[in-house]
C-alpha positions in Angstrom: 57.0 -34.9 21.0 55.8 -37.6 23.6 55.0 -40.9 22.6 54.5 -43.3 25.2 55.4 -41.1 28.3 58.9 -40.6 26.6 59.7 -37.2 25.7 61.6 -36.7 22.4 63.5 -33.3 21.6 65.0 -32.4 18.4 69.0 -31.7 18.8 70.9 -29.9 15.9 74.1 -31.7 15.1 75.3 -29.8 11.8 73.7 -28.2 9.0 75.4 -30.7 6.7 73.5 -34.0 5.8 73.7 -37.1 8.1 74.0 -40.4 5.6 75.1 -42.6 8.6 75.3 -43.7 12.0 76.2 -46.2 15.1 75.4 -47.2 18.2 77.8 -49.4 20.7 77.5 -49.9 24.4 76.2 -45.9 24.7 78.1 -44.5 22.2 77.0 -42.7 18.9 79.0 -41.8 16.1 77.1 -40.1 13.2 78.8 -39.9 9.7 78.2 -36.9 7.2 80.0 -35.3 4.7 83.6 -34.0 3.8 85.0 -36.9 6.6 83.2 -35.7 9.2 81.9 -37.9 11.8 80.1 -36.7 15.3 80.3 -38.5 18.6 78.1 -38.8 21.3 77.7 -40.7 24.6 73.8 -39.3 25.2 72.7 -37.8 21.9 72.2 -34.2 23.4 76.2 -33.4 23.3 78.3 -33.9 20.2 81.8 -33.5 19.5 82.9 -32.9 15.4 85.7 -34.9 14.1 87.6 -35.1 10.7 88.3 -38.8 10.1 91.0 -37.7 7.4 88.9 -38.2 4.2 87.4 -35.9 1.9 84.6 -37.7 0.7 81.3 -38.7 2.6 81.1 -41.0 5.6 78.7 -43.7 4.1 78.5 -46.3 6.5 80.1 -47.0 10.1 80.4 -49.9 12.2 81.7 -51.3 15.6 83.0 -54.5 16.5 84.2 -55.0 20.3 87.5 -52.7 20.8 87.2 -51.3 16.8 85.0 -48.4 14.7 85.1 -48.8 10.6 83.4 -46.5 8.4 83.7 -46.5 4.8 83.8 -43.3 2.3 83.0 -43.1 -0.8 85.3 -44.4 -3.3 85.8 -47.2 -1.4 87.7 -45.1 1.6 88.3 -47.2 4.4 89.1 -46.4 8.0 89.3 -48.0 11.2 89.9 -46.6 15.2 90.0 -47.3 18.3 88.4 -44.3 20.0 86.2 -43.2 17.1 88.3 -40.3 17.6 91.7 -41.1 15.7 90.7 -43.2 12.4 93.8 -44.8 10.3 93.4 -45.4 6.9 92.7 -49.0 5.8 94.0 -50.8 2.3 
């Protein structure tokens, strides 16, 4: 739809829920469920990743050089890429 002279399109990212997401200096990383997180640098391509959990990606963050996300039962991972997460205790 347009709103404003910008043109909005609706991309399909995965038929599993979405429950989180980030933005940092143009890049997107969406959390769903099972550990699965999906990166983007322009929100029309995204690339799936398994961030080594089974449980859902609640919440994600980014500091300068470093993603977090937290799963449920209090899952905790961090990366530098967003690509390759280590797990947290």
């Amino acid at each position: 739809s347009a709103n404003g002279g910008i043109t909005f399109s609706k991309v399909a990212v995965s038929n599993a829920p979405l429950l989180s997401s980030y933005s940092a200096e143009g890049d997107w990383i969406i959390g769903s469920t099972s550990g699965n997180t999906w990166q983007s640098s322009d929100l029309v391509n995204f690339t799936a990743h398994n961030v080594g959990i089974s449980s859902d990606v609640l919440a994600l963050v980014t500091l300068p050089s470093i993603y977090a996300l937290v799963g449920k039962a209090n899952t905790v991972r961090t990366s530098t890429n967003g690509i390759d997460w280590t797990a947290q205790t």
